[in-house]
MIZA-237435 format. One record per residue (C-alpha): x negated, y negated, z. Coordinates in nm, 3 decimals. Each point is the difference from the previous one (the first is absolute). Layout:
NODE	X	Y	Z
NODE	X	Y	Z
...
***
This chain:
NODE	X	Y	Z
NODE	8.288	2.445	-8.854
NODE	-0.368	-0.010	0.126
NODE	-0.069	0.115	0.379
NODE	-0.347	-0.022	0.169
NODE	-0.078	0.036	0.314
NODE	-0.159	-0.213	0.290
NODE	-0.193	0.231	0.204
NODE	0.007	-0.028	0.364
NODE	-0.014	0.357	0.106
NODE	0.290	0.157	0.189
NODE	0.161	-0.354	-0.075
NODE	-0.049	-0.048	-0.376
NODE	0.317	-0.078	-0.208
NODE	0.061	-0.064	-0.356
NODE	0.087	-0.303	-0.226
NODE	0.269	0.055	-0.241
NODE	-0.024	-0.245	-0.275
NODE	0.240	-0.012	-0.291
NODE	0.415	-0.099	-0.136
NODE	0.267	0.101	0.187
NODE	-0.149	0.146	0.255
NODE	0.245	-0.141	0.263
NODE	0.262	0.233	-0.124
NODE	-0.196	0.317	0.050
NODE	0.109	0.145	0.332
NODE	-0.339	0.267	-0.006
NODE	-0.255	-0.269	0.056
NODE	0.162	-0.063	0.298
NODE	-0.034	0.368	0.125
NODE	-0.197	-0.142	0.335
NODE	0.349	-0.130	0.068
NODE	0.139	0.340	0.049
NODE	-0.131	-0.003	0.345
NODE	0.165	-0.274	0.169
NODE	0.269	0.025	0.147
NODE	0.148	-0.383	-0.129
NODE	-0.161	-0.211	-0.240
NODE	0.000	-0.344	0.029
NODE	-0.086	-0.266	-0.301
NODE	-0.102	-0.340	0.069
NODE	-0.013	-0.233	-0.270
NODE	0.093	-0.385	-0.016
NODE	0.309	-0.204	-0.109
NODE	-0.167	-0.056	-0.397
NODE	-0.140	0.462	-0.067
NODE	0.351	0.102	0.205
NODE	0.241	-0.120	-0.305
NODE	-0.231	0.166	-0.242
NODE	-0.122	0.303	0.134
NODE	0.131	0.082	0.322
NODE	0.312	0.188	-0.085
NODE	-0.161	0.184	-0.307
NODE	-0.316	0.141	0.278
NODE	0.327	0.048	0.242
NODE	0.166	0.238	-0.238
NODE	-0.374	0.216	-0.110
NODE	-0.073	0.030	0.422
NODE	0.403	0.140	0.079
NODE	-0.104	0.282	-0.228
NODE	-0.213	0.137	0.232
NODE	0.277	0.038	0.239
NODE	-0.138	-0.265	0.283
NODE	0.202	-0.282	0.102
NODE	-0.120	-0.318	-0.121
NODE	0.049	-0.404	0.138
NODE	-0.133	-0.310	-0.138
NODE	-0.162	-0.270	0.166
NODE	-0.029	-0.323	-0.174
NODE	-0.244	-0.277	0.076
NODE	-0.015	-0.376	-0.085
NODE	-0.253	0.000	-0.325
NODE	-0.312	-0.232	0.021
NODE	-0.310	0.037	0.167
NODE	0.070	-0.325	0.238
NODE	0.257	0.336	0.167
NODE	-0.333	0.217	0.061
NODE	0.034	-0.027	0.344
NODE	0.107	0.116	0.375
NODE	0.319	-0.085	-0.026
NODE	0.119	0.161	-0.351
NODE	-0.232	0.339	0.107
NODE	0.205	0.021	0.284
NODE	0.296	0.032	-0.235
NODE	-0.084	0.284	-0.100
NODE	-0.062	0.155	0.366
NODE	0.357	-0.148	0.071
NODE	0.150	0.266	-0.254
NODE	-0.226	0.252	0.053
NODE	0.133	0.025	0.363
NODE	0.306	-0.088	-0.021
NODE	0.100	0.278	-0.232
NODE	-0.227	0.267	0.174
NODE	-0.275	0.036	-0.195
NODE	-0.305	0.242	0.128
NODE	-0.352	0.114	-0.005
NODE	0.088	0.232	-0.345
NODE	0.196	-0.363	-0.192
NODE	-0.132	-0.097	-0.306
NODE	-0.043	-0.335	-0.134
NODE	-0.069	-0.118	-0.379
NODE	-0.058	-0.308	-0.065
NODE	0.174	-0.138	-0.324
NODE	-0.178	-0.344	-0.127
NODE	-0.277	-0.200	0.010
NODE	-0.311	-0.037	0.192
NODE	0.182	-0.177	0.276
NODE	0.253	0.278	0.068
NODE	-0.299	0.300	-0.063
NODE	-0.193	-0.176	0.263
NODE	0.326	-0.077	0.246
NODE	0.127	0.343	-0.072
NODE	-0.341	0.185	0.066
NODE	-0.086	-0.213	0.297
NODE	0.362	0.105	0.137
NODE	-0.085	0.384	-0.069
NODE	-0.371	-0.023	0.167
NODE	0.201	-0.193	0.313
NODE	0.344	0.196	0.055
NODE	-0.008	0.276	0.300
NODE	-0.439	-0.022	-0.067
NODE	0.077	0.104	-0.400
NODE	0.235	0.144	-0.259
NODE	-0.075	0.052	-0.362
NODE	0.080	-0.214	-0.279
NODE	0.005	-0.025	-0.375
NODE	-0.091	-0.267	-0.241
NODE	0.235	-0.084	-0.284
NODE	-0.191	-0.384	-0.123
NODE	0.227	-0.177	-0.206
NODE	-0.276	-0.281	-0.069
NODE	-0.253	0.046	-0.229
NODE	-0.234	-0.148	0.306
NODE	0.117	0.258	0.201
NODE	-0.019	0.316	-0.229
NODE	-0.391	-0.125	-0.086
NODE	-0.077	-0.093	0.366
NODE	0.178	0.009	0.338
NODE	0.204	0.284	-0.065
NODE	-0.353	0.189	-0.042
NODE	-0.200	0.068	0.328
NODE	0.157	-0.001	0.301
NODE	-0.040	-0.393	0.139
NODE	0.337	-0.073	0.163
NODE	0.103	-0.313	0.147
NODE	0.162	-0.354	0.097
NODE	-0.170	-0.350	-0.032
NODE	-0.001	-0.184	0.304
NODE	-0.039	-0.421	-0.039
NODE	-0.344	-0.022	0.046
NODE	-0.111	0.254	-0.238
NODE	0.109	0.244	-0.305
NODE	0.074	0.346	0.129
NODE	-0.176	-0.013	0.320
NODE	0.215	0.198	0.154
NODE	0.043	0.361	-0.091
NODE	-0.105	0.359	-0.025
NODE	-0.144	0.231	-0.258
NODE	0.286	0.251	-0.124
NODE	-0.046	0.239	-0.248
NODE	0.323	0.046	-0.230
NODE	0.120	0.377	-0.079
NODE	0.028	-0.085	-0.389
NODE	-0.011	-0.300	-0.180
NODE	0.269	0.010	-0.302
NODE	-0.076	-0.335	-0.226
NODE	0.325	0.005	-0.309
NODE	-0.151	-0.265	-0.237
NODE	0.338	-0.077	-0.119
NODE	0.067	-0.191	0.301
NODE	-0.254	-0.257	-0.166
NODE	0.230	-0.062	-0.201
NODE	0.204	-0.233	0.185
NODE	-0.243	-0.202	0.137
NODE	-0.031	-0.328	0.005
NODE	-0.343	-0.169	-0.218
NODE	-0.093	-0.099	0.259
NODE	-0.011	0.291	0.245
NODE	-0.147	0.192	-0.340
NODE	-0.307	-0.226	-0.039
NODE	-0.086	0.033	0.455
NODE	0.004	0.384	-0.075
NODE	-0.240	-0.066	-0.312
NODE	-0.227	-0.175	0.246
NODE	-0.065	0.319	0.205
NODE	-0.030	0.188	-0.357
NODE	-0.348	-0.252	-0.113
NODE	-0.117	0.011	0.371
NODE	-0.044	0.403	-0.010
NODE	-0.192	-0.006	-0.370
NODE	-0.183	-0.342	0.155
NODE	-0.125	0.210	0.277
NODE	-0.026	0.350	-0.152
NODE	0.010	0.049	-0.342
NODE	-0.101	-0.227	-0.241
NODE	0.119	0.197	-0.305
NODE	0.381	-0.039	0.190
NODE	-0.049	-0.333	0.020
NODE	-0.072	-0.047	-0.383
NODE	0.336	0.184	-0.105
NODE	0.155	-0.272	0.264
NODE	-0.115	-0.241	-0.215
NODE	0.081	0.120	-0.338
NODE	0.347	0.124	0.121
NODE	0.116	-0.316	0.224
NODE	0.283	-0.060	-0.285
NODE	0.085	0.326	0.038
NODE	-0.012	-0.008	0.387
NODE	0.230	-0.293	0.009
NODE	0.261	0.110	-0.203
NODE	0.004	0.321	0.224
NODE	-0.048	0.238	-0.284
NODE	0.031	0.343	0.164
NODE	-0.284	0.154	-0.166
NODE	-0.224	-0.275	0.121
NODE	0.143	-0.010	0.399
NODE	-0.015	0.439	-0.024
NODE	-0.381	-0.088	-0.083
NODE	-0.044	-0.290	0.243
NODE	0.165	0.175	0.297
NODE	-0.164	0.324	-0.023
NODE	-0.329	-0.148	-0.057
NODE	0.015	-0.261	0.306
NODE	0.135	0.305	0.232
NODE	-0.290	0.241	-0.139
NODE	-0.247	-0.265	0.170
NODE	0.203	-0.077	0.293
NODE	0.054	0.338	0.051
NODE	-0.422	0.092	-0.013
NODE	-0.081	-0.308	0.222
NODE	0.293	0.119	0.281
NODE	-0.102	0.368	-0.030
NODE	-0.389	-0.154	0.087
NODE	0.093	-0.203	0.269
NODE	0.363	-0.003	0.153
NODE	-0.039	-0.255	0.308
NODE	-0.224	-0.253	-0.218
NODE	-0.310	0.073	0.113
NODE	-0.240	-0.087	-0.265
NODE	0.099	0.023	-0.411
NODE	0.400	-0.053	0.085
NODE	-0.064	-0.345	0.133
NODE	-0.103	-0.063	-0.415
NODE	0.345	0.064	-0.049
NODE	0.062	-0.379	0.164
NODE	-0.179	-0.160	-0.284
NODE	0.207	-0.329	-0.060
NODE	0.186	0.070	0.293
NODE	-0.234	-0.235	0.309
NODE	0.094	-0.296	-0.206
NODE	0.343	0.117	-0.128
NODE	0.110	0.006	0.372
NODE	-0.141	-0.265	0.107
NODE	0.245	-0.139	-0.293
NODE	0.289	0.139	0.089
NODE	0.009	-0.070	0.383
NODE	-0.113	-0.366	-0.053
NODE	0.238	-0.052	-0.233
NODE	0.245	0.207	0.151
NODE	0.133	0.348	-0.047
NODE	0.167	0.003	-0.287
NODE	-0.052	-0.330	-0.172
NODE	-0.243	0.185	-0.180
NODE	0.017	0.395	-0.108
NODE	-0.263	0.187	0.129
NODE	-0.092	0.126	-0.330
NODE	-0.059	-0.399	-0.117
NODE	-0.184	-0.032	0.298
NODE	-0.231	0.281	-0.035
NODE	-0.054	-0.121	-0.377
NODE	-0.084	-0.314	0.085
NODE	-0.233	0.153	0.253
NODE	-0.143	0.179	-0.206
NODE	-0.155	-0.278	-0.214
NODE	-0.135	-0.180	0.325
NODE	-0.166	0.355	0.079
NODE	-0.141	0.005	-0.384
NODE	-0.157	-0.305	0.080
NODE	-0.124	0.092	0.355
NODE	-0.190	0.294	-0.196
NODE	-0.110	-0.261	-0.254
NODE	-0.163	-0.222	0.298
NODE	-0.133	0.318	0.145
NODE	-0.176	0.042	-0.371
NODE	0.183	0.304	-0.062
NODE	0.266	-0.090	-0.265
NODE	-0.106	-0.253	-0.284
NODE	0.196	-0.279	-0.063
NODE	0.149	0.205	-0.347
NODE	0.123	0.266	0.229
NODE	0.153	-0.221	0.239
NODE	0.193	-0.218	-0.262
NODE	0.095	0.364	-0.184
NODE	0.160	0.120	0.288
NODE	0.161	-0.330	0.103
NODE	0.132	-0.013	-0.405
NODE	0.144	0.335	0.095
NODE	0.167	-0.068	0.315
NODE	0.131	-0.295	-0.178
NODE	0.147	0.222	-0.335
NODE	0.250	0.171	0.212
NODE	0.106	-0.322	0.148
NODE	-0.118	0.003	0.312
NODE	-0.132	-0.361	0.190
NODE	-0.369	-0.010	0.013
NODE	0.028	-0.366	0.168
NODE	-0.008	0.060	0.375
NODE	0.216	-0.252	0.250
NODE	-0.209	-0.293	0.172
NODE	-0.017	0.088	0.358
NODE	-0.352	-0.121	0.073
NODE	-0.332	0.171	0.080
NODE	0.080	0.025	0.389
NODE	0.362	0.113	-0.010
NODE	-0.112	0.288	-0.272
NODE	-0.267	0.108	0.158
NODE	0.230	0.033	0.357
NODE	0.249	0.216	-0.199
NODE	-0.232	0.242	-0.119
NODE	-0.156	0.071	0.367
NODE	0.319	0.154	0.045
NODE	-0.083	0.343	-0.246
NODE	-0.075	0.296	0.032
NODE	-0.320	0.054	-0.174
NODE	-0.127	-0.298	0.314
NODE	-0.254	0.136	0.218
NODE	-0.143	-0.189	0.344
NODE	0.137	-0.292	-0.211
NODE	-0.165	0.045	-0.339
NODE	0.198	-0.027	-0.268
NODE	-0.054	0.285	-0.238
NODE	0.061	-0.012	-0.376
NODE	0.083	0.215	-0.325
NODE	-0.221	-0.140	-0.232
NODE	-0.105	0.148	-0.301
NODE	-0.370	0.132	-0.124
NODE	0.106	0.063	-0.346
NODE	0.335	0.049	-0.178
NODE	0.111	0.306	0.127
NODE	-0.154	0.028	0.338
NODE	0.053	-0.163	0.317
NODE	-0.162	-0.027	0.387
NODE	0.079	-0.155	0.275
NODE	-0.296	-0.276	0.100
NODE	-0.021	-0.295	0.347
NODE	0.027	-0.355	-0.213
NODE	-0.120	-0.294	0.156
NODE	0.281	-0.221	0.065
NODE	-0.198	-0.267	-0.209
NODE	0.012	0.198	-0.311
NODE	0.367	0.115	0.043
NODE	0.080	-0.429	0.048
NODE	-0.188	0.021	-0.324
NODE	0.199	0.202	-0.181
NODE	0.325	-0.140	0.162
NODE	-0.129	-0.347	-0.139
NODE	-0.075	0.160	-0.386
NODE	0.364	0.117	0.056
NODE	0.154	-0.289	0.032
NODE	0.127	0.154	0.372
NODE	-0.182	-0.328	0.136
***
């Protein structure tokens, strides 16, 4: 097991990453605390996991419930969150209760957004079952729900107690769900390290066959940048936002298309090459680095052909982000391989780029 820490002050917590972790009832020490413990995890993790982390939390002597969500991210919303307030209150939970949240990004961000909201916050723990989630959202802090005009607009940032990532829960993921996580795993050595980004592309065999040596390498190295960019800037202030390299596109993506037609991991790789060529327009990226990190994207089988929506509807859906400022679009681009910033793009250029894309 490997353990660093992301360092927040009086609120820093560690990030357990190694096998069989789940079964290990001292990582969960924070637990000891509450007076009930409550898991929330969705109808696919529950069958797998949920009994298994039931059985490691009753040894600390706390009573323990499970709440069970509808999986998909098209359920990221008011009306599943307030599932989980439902049991909390019906069963008498209080200001000491714990949550963890067992699963992917959808349930860390539910989950977390739940703990930041109930009686003004409770803690919570992060057990990712995705290999999205134990690179990215489980890392950080940004809770959340989607709403239908825009990709977790609504939410609150929420430190987790401890973040506990078992990398033999990759094991029974789907390809699919495997190569979204990988696209999270190139976006941290695309923006920070372009050494990381080099073993990506030497190991992507490796990657995809979910060799553990490989994900133990690829987990601890995304979380090790995550985990300096958070500790720099919590709330997203400046270098955080870098973090969302792929990611203007990418939702754009997935709320045109609808949530869930596309995972957001295939969105944000496919984002990810119209932001390589953004930075190529800008005269930032050559047109070798661009088609190296698009070959890439596309060797862990992720789509690097965005949907059709047209230049106006795309350029609507991505007013609606975060990184927007008195209506300026912001953007990740890159300067180089291996560093990022955040520039104002004419909307000319970005219909540019959406045309080169084949978006338009």
């Amino acid at each position: 097991m490997k353990t660093l820490e992301v360092d927040l002050g009086s609120r820093s917590y560690p990030i357990h990453i190694g096998t069989d972790l789940i079964e290990q009832p001292e990582l969960f020490d924070a637990c000891k605390q509450a007076t009930s413990i409550y898991i929330v995890t969705n109808t696919t993790v529950a069958p797998l996991y949920a009994q298994r982390l039931t059985q490691t939390l009753a040894k600390l002597g706390k009573p323990v419930r499970t709440i069970t969500l509808p999986d998909g991210e098209s359920y990221k919303d008011w009306q599943n969150l307030q599932l989980i307030f439902d049991e909390l209150l019906k069963h008498g939970a209080d200001r000491q209760t714990m949550l963890v949240a067992l699963g992917g990004g959808v349930i860390g961000d539910m989950t977390g957004f739940a703990a930041a909201s109930f009686m003004r916050g409770i803690r919570f723990i992060q057990v990712p079952t995705t290999l999205l989630a134990q690179v990215d959202s489980s890392v950080g802090g940004k809770t959340g729900i989607n709403h239908p005009l825009g990709k977790n607009m609504i939410g609150a940032f929420h430190q987790p107690v401890a973040v506990i990532a078992d990398l033999n829960t990759l094991k029974t993921l789907p390809p699919r769900e495997l190569s979204a996580g990988l696209a999270e795993v190139i976006k941290h050595g695309a923006i920070a390290d372009a050494q990381f980004l080099n073993w990506i592309e030497a190991n992507a065999k490796s990657l995809l066959a979910c060799d553990t040596e490989a994900m133990a390498h690829a987990v601890l190295r995304s979380c090790e940048i995550k985990s300096a960019v958070v500790s720099a800037d919590e709330r997203e202030g400046g270098i955080r936002a870098t973090l969302n390299f792929g990611h203007t596109f990418g939702h754009a993506i997935e709320a045109g298309m609808g949530y869930g037609k596309w995972l957001h991991g295939e969105a944000v790789g496919c984002g990810m090459v119209m932001a390589a060529n953004l930075s190529y327009r800008l005269n930032q990226l050559s047109q070798a680095e661009v088609d190296r990190l698009t070959n890439i994207i596309k060797s862990v089988n992720l789509p690097t052909q965005p949907p059709k929506f047209g230049a106006e509807r795309y350029l609507e859906l991505m007013q609606v982000d975060k990184k927007t400022e008195g209506g300026q679009i912001r953007y990740v681009v890159l300067e180089h391989i291996g560093n990022a910033q955040i520039k104002n793009v004419s909307d000319a250029l970005v219909i540019e780029t959406l045309i080169a894309t084949g978006a338009i």
